[in-house]
Every structure is written in structure tokens, then in C-alpha cells.
Backbone as ProteinMPNN parsed JSONL, in Angstrom:
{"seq_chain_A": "XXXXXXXXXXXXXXXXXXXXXXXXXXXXXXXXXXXXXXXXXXXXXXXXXXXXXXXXXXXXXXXXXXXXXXXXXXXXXXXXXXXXXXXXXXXXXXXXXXXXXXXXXXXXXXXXXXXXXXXXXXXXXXXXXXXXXXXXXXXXXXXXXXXXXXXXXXXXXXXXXXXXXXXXXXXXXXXXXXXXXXXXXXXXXXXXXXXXXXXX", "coords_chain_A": {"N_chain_A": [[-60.484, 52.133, -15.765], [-57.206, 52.93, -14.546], [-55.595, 53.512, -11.71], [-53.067, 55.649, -10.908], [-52.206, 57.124, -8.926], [-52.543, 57.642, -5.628], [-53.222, 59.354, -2.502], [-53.442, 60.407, 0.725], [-55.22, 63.127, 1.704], [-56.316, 65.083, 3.22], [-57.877, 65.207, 7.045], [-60.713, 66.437, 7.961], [-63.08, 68.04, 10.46], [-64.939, 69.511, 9.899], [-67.425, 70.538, 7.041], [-66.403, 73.326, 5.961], [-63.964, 73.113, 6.494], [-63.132, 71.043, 4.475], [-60.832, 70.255, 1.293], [-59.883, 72.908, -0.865], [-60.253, 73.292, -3.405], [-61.717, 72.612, -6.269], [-62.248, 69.948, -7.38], [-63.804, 66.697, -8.373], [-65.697, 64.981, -5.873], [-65.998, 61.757, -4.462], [-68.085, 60.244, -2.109], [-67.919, 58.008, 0.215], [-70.129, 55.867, 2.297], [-71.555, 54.073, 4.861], [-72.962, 51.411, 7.585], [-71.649, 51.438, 10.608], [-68.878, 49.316, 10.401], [-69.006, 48.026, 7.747], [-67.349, 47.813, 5.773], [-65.97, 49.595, 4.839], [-63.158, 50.981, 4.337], [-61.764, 49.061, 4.008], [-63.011, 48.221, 1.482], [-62.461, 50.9, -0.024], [-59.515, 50.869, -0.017], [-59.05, 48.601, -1.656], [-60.274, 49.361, -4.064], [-58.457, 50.945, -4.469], [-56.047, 50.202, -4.656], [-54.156, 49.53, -2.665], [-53.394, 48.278, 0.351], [-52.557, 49.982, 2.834], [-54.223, 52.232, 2.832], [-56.774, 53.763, 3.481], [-57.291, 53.532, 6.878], [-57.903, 51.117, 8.415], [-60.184, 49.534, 10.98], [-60.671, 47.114, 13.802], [-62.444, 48.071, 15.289], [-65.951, 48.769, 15.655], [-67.422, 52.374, 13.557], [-64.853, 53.653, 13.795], [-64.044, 55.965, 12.159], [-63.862, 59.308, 12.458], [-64.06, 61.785, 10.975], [-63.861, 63.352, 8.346], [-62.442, 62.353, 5.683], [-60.546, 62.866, 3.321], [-59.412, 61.466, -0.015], [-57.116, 61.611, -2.723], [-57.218, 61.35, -5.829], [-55.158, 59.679, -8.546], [-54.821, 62.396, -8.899], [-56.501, 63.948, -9.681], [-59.132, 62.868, -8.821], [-61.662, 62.883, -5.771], [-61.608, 60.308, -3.034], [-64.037, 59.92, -0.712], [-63.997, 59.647, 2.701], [-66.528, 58.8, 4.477], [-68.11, 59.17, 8.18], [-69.393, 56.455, 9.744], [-72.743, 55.685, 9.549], [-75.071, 55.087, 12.476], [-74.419, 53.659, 14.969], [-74.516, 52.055, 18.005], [-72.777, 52.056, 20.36], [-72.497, 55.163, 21.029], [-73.092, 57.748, 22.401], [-75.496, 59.851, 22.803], [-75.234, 62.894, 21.894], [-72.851, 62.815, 20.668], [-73.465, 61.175, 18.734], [-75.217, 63.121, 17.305], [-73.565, 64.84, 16.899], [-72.037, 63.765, 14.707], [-74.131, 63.171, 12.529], [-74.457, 65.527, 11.7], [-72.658, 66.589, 10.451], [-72.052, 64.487, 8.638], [-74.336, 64.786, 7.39], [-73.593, 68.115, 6.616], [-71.841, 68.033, 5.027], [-72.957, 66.101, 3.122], [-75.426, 67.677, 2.067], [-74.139, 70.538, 1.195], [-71.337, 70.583, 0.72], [-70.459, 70.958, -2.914], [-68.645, 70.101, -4.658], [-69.138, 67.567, -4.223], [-70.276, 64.562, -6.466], [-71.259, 62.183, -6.176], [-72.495, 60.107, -4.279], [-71.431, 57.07, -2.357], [-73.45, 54.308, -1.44], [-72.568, 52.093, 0.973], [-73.548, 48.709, 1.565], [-73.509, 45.696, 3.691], [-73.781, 42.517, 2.282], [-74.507, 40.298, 3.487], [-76.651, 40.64, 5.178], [-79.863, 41.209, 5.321], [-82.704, 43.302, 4.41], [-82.108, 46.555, 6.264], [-83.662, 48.813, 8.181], [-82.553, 51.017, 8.427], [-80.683, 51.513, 6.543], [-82.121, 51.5, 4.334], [-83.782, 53.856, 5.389], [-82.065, 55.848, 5.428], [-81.026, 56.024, 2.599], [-83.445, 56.839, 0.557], [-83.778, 59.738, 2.177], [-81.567, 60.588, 0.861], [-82.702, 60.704, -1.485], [-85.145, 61.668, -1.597], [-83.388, 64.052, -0.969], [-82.522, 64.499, -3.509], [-80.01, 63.69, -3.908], [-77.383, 62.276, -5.665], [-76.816, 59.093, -5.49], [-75.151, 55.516, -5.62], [-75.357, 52.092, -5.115], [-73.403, 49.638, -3.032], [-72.9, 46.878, -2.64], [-71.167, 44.908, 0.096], [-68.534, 42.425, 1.198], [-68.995, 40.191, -0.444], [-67.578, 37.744, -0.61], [-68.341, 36.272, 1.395], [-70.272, 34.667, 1.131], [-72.569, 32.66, -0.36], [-72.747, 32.211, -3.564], [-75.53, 31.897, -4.942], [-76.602, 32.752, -2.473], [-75.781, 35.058, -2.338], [-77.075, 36.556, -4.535], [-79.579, 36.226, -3.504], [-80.102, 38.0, -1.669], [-79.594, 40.451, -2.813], [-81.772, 40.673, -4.177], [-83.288, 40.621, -2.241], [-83.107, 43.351, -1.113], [-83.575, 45.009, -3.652], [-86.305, 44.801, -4.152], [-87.642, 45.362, -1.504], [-86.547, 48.219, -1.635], [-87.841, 49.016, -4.232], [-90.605, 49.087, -3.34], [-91.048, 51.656, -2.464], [-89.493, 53.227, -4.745], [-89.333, 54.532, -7.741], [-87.625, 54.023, -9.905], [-84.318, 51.549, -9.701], [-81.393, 52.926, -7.843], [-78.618, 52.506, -9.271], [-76.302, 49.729, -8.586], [-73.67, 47.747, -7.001], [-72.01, 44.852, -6.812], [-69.581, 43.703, -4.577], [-66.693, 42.561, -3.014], [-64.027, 43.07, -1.215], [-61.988, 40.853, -0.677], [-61.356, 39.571, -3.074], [-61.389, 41.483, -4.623], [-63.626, 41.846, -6.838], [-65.703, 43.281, -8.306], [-65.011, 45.69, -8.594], [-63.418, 46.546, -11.006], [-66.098, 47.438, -12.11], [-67.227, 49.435, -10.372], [-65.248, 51.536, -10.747], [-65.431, 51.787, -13.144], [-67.444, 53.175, -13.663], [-67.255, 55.686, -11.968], [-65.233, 56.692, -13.59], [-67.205, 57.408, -15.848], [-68.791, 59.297, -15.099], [-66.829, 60.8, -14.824], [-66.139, 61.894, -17.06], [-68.131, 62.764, -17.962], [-68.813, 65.013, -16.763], [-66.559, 66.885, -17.78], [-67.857, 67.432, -20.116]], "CA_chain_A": [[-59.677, 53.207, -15.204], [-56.214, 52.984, -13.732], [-55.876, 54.136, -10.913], [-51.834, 55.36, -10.745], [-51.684, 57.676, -7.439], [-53.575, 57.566, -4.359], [-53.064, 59.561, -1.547], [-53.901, 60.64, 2.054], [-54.624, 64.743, 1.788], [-56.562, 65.741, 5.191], [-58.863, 65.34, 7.576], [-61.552, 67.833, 7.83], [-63.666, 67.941, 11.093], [-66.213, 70.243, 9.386], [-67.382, 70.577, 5.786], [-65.941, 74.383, 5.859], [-62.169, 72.566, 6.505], [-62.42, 69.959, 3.242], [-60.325, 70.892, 0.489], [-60.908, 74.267, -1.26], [-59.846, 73.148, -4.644], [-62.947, 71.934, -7.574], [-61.786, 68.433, -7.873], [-65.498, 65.934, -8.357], [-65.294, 64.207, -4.852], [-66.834, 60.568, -4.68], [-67.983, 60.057, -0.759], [-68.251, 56.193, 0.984], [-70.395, 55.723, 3.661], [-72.205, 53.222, 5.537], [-73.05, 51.539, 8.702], [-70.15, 51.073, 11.142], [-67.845, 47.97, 10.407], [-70.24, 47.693, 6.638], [-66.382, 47.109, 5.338], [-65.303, 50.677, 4.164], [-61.784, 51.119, 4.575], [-61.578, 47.586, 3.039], [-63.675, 48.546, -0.394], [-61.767, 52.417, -0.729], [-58.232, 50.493, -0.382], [-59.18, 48.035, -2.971], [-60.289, 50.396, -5.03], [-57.3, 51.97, -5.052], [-54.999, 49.074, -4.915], [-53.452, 49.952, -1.447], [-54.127, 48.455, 1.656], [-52.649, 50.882, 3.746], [-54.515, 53.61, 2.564], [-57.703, 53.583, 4.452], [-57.111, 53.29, 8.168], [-59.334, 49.891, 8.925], [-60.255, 49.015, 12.116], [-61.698, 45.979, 13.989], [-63.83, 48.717, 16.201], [-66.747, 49.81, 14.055], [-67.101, 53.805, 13.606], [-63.642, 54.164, 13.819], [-63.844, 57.415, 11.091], [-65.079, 60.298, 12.704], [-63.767, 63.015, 10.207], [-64.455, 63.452, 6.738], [-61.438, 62.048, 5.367], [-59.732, 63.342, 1.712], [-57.753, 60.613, -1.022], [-56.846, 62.568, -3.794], [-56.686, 59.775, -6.772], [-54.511, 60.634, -10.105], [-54.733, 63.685, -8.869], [-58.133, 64.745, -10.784], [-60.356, 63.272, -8.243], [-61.406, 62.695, -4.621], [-62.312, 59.608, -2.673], [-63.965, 60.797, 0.634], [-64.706, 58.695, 3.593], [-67.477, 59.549, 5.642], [-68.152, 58.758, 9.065], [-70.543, 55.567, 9.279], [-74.06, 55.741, 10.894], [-76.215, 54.064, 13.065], [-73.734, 53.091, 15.78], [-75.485, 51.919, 19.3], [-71.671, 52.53, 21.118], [-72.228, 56.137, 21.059], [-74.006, 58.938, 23.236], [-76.702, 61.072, 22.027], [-74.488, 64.16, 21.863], [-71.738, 62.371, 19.568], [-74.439, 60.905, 17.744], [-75.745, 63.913, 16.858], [-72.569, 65.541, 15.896], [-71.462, 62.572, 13.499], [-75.198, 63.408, 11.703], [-74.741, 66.985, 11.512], [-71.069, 65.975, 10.287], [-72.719, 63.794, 7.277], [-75.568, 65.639, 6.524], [-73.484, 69.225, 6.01], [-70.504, 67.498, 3.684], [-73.689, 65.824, 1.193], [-75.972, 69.136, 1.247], [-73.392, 71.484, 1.767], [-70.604, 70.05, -0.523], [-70.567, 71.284, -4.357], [-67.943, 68.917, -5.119], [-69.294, 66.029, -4.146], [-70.969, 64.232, -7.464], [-71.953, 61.195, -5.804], [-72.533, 59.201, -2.466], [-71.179, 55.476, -2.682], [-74.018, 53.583, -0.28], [-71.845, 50.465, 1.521], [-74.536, 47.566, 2.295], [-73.367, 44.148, 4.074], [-75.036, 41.777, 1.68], [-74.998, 39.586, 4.008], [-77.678, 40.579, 5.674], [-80.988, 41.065, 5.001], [-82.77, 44.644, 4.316], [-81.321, 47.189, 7.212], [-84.021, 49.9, 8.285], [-81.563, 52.775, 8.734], [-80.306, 51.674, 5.196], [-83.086, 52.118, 3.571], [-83.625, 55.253, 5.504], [-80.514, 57.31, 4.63], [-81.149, 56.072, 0.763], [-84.422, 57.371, 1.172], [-82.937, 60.739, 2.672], [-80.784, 60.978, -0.036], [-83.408, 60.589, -3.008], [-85.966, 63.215, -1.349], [-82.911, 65.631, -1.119], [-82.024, 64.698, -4.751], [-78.506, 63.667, -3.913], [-76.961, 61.363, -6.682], [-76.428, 57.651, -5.183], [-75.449, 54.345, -6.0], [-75.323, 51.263, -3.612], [-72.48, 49.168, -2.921], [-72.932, 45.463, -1.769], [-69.873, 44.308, 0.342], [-68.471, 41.449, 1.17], [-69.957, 38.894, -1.444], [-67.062, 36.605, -0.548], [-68.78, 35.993, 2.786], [-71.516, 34.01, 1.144], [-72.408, 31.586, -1.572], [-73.533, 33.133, -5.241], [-77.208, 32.188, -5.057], [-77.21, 33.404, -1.38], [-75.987, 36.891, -2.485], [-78.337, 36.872, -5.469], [-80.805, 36.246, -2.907], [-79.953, 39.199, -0.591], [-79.313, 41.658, -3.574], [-82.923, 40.893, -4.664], [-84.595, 41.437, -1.073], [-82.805, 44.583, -1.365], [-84.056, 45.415, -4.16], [-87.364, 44.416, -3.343], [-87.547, 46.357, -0.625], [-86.839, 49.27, -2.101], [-89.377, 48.785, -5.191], [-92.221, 49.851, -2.668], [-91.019, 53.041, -2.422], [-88.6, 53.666, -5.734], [-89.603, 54.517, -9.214], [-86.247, 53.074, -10.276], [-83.132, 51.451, -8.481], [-80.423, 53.102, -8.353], [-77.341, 51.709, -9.747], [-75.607, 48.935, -7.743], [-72.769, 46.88, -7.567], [-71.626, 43.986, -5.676], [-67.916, 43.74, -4.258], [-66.05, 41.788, -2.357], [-62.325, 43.616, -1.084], [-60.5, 40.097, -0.349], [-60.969, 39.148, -4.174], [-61.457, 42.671, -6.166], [-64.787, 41.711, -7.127], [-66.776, 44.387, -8.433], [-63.931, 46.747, -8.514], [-63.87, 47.391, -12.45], [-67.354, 48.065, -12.246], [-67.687, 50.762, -9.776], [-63.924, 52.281, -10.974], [-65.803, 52.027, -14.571], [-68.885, 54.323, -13.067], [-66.436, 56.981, -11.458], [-65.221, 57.16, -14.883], [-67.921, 57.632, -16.616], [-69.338, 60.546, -14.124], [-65.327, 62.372, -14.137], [-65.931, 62.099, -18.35], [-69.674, 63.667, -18.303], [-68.458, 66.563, -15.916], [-65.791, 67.35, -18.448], [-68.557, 67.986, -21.189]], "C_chain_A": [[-58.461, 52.631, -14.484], [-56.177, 53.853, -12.884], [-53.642, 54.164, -10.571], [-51.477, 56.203, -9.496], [-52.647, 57.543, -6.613], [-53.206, 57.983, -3.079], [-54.384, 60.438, -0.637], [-54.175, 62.245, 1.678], [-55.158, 65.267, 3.07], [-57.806, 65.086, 5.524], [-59.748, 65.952, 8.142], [-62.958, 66.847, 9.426], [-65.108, 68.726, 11.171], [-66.285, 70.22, 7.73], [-66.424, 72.077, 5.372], [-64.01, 74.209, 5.636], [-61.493, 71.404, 5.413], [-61.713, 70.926, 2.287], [-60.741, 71.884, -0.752], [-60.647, 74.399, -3.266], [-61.759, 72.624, -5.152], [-63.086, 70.476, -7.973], [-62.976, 67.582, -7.619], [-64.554, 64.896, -6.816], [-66.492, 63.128, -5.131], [-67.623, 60.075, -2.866], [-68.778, 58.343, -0.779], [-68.694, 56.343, 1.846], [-71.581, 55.072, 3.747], [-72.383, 53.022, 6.595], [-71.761, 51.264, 8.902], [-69.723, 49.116, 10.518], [-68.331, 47.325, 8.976], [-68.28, 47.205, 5.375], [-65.497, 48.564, 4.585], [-64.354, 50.844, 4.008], [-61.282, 50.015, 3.491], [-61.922, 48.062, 1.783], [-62.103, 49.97, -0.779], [-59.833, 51.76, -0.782], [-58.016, 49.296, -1.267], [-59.648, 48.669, -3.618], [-58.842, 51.139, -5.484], [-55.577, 51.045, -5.325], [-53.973, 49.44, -3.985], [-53.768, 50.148, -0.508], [-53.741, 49.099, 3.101], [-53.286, 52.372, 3.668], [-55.156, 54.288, 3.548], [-57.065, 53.61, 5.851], [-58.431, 51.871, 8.474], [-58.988, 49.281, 10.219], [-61.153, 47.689, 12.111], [-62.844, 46.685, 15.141], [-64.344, 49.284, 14.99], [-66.848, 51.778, 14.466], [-65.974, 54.66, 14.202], [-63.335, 55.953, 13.261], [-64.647, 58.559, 11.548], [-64.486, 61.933, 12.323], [-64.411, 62.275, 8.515], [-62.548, 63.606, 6.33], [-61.097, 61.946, 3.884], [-58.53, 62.416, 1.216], [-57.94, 61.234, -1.955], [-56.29, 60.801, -4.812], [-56.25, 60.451, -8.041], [-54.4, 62.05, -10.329], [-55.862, 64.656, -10.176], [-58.96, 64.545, -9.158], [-60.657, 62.647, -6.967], [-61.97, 61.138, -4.586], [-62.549, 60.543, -1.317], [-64.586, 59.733, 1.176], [-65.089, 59.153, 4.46], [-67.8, 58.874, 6.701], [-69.405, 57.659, 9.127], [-71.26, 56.52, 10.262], [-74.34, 54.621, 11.262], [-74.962, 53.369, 13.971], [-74.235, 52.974, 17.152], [-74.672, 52.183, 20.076], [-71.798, 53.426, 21.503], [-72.91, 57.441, 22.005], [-74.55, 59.775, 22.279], [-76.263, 62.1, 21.149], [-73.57, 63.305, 20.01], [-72.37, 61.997, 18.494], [-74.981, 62.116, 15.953], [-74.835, 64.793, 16.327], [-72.433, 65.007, 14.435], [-72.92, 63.386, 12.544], [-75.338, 64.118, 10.972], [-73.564, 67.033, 10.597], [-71.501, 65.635, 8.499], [-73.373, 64.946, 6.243], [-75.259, 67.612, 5.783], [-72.571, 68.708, 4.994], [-72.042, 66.619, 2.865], [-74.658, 66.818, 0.681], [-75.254, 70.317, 1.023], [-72.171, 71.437, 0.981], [-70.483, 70.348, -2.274], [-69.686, 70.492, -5.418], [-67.797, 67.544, -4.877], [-70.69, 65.647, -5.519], [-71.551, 63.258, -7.373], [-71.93, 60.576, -5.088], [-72.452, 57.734, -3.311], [-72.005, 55.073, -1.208], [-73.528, 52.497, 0.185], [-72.831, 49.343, 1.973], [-73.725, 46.311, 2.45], [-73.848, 43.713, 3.564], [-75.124, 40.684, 2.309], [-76.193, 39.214, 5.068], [-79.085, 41.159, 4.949], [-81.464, 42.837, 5.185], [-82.611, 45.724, 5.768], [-82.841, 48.198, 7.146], [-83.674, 51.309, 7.867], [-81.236, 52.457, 7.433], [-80.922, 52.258, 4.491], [-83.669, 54.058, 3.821], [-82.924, 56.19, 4.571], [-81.08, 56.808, 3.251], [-82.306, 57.045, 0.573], [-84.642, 59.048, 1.188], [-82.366, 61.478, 1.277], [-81.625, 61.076, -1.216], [-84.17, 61.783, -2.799], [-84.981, 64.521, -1.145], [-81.886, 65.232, -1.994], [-80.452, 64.217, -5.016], [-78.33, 62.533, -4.839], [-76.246, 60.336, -6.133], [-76.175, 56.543, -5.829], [-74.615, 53.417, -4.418], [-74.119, 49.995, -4.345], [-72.534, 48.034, -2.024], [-71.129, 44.858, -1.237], [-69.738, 43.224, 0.35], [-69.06, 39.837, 0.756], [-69.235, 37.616, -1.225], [-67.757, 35.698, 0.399], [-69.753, 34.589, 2.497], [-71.924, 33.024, -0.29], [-73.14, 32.808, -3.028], [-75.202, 33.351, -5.406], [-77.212, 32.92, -3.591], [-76.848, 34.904, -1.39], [-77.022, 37.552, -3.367], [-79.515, 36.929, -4.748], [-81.442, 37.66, -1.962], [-80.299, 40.786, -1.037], [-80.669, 41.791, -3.925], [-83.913, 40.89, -3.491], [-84.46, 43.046, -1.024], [-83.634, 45.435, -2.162], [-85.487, 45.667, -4.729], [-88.134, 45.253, -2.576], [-87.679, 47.942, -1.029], [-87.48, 49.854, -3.559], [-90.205, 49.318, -4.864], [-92.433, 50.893, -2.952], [-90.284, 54.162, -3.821], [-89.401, 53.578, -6.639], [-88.923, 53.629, -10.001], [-85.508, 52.312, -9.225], [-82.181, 52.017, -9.011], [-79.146, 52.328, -8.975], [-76.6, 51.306, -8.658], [-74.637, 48.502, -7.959], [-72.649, 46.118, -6.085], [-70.332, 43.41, -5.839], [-67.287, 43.004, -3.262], [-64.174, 42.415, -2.181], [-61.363, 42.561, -0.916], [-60.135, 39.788, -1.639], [-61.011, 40.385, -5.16], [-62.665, 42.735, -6.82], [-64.885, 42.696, -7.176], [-65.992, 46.071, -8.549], [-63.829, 47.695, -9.946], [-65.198, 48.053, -12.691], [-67.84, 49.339, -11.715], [-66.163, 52.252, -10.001], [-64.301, 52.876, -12.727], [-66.877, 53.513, -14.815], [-68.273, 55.972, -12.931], [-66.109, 57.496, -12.654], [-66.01, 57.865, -15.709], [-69.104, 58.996, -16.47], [-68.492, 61.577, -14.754], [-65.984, 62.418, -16.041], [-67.332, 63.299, -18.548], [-69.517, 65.092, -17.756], [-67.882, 67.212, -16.684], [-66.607, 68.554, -20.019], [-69.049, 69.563, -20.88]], "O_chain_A": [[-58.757, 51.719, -13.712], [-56.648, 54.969, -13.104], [-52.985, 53.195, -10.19], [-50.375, 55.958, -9.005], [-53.753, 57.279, -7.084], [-52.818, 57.072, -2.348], [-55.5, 60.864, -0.932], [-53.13, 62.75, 1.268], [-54.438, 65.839, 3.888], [-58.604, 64.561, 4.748], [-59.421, 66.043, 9.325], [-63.45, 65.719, 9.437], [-66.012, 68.673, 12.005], [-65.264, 69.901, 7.122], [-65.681, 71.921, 4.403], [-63.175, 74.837, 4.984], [-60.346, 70.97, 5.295], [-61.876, 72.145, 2.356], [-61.72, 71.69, -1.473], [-60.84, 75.326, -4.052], [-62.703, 72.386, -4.399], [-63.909, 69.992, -8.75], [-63.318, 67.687, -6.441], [-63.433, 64.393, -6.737], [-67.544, 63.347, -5.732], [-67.249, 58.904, -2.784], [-69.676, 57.795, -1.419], [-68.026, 56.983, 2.658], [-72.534, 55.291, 2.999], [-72.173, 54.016, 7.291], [-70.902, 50.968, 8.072], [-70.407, 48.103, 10.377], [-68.123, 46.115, 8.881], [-68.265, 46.416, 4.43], [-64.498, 48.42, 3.88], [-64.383, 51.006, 2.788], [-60.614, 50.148, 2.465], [-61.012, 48.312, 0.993], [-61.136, 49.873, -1.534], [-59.034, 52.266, -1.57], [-56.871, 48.997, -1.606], [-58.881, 48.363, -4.532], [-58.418, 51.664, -6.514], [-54.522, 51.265, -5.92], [-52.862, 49.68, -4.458], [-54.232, 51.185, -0.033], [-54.312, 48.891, 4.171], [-52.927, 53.378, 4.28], [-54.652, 55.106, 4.317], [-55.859, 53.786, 5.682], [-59.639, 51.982, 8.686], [-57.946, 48.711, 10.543], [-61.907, 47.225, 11.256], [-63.779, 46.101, 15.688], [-63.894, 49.846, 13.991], [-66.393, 52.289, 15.489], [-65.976, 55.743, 14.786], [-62.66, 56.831, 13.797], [-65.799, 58.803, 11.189], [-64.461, 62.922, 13.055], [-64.993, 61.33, 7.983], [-61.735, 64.499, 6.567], [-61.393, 60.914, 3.28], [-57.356, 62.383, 1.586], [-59.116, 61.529, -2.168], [-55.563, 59.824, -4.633], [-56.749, 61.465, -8.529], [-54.082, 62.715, -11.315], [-55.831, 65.538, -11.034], [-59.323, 65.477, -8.441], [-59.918, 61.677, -6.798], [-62.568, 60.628, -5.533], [-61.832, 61.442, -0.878], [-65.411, 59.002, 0.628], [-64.459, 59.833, 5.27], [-67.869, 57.678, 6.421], [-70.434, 58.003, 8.544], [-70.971, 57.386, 11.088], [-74.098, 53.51, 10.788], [-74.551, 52.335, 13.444], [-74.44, 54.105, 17.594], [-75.234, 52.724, 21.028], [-71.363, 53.406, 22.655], [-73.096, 58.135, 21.006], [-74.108, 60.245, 21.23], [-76.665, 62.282, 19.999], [-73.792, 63.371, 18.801], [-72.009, 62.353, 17.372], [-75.058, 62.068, 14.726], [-75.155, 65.506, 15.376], [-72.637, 65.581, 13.366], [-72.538, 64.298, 11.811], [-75.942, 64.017, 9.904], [-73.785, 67.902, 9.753], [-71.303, 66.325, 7.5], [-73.172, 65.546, 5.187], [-75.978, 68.251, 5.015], [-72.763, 69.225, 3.893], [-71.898, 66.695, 1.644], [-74.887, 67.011, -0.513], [-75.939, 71.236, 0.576], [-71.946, 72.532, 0.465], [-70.398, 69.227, -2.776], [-69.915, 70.3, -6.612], [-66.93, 66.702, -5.11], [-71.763, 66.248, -5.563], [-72.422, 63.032, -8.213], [-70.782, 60.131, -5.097], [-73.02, 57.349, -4.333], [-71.536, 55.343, -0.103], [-74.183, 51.557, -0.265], [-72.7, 49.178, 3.186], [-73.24, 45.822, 1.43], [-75.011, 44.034, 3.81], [-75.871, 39.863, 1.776], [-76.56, 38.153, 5.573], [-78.966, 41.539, 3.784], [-80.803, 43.59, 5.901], [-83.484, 45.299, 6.525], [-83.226, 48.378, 5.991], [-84.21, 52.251, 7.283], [-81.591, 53.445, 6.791], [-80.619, 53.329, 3.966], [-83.854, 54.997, 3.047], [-83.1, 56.878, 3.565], [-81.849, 57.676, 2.84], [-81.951, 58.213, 0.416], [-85.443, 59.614, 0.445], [-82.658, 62.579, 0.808], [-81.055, 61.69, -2.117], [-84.047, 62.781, -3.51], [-85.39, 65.682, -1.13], [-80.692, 65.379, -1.731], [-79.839, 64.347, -6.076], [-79.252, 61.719, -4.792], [-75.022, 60.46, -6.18], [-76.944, 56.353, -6.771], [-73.918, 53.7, -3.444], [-73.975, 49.6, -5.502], [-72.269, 48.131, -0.826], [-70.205, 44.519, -1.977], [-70.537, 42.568, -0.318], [-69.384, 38.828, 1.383], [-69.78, 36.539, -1.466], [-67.762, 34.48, 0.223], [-69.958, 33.693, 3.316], [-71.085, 32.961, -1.188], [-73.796, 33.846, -3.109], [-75.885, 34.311, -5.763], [-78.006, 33.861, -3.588], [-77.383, 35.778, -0.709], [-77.639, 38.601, -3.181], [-80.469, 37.573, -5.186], [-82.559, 38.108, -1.703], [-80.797, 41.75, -0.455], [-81.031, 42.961, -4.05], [-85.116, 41.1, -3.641], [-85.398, 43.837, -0.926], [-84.292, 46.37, -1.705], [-85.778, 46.523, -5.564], [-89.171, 45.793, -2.962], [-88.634, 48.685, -0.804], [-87.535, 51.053, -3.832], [-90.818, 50.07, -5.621], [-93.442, 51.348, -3.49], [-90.436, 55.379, -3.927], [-90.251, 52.687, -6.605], [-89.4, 52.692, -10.641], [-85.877, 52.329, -8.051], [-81.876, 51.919, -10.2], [-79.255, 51.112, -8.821], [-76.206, 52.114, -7.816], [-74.275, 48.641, -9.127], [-72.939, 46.424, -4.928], [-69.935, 42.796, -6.829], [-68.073, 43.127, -2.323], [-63.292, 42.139, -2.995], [-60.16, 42.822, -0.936], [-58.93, 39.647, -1.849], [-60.7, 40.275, -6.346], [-62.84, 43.77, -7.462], [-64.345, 43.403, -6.326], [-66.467, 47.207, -8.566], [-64.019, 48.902, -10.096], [-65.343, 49.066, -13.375], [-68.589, 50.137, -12.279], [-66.133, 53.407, -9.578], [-63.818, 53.821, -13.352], [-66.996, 54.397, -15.663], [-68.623, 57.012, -13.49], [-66.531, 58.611, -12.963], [-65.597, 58.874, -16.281], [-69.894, 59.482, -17.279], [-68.842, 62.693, -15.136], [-66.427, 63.563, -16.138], [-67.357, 64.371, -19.152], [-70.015, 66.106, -18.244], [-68.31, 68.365, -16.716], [-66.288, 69.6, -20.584], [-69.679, 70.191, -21.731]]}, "name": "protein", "num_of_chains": 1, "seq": "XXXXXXXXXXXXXXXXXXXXXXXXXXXXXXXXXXXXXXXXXXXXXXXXXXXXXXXXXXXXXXXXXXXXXXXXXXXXXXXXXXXXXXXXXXXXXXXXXXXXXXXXXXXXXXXXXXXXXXXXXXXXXXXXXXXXXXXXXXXXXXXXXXXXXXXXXXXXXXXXXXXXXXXXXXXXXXXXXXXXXXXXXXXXXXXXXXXXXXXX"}
């Protein structure tokens, strides 16, 4: 896929305020600082797109890129941030959880995992979350540059590991890296292959 426009269109502080058009939205979200901003502006081949911070849970809207003008990226507010008060907490949640049940144009959640670390609780959670309420996922290993080849192979397969116990299948993964592009055709190949099946 080429990807020849990419813009900013709003920021929606409720699911009721995203855009009222049909267009298949793709939503990103992970824990705070998991590299988001980074992946969705390599993806799109423009690193001012995103807003990326060096504070984690910077994103606390539900934020609309309109790509080629067919179809969305959406960036969702991370979870699992320990910075935050109860209250705010609990907005951000309520925030999430009405834009992926609540949403009709969203066709699929992009899961962000650090592969540099080792299996996350709350990760597994939300995936978890998302399988018992049917939502259509795939997981997204970041920063692969971070780490040597066998030590991501190593990470990707506790991962997957991990969630073996509890999975029938795995969902569909990829592993990316935003300083080199890594993994970029692959998950730009996916989106594709979703926007083509919708069409049928």
C-alpha cells in the first residue's frame, strides 16, 4: 500500500464527537510511552504527524488521521498509567472501552507491545478483554531495534507462550521497529487486505 495523504482531522473527547462519516477506522493503543506516536508516523511516512512525547500518556482524546482519504488511523489513549488519579483513570477507561464497543467503524484494534520486555499482565488483560468481547485484534511488537534478533525472537515467543494458555489461536502479529521501518509493509499490507474484504 502507498500511503499518499495523511492527515490530522479531530480530536474527539467522546466516542459520540468522532467523525460521522463510514470510513473503516484502524485504532492504536497501548501502554503509555509502548512507542505509539512513533509506529502511526512511520506508518504513514511523517514524523510530525503523531504528536510524540517524552511524558508517557500524553494522548488523552481519541485522535482522527484520515489516510488517502478512504481510511482512518485512530490513536487511542494508552492504559495502565501509575501517574494518574483514580477519577482520570477511570475516565481514560470509559474513554477506550466506548470508542471499541461503541464504534461501528472501527474494523480493528492495533495492540502496541514493548518487545522488550517480557509478558505485561495488563497486556495480556486488555487482549483478553478484547477476544471475550469479540473485537478484531492484532498485536504489534515495537521497538525491535532496541534489542538483538535472537533476543526479540525470544520475547515474541514468551509472548506467545503466554498467551497459548488461554488462546485457541494467536492472533496475527507483527514486529516493528519506527527508527528503521521494520515491519511497516507488513502491517500497511494487513490494513489492505481488511479495506479490500470490506469492499466485497
Amino acid at each position: 500500500m502507498i500511503i499518499k495523504t495523511a492527515e490530522f482531522t479531530l480530536s474527539a473527547p467522546t466516542v459520540s464527537m468522532c467523525p460521522k462519516d463510514n470510513k473503516p477506522e484502524y485504532a492504536f493503543i497501548g501502554r503509555s510511552n509502548v512507542g505509539k506516536s512513533s509506529l502511526i508516523n512511520m506508518l504513514c511516512r511523517n514524523k510530525r504527524l503523531a504528536k510524540t512525547s517524552s511524558t508517557p500518556g500524553k494522548t488523552l482524546l481519541i485522535n482522527h488521521f484520515l489516510i488517502n482519504k478512504e481510511w482512518y488511523v485512530v490513536d487511542l489513549p494508552g492504559y495502565g498509567f501509575a501517574k494518574r488519579s483514580k477519577s482520570e483513570v477511570a475516565k481514560i477507561e470509559q474513554m477506550i472501552r466506548g470508542y471499541i464497543l461503541g464504534r461501528e467503524q472501527m474494523v480493528n484494534v492495533f495492540v502496541l507491545i514493548d518487545v522488550r520486555h517480557e509478558p505485561q499482565k495488563i497486556d495480556l488483560e486488555f487482549m483478553e478483554w478484547l477476544g471475550l468481547s469479540s473485537v478484531p485484534f492484532a498485536i504489534v511488537f515495537t521497538k525491535k531495534d532496541k534489542l538483538s534478533a535472537s533476543k526479540v525472537k525470544q520475547n515474541v515467543d514468551a509472548y506467545v507462550k503466554a498467551m497459548m494458555e488461554t488462546w485457541e489461536e494467536m492472533p496475527p502479529y507483527f514486529v516493528t521497529s519506527s527508527e528503521n521501518g521494520d515491519g511497516r509493509d507488513e502491517v500497511l499490507a494487513y490494513i489492505e487486505e481488511i479495506n479490500k474484504s470490506l469492499k466485497q
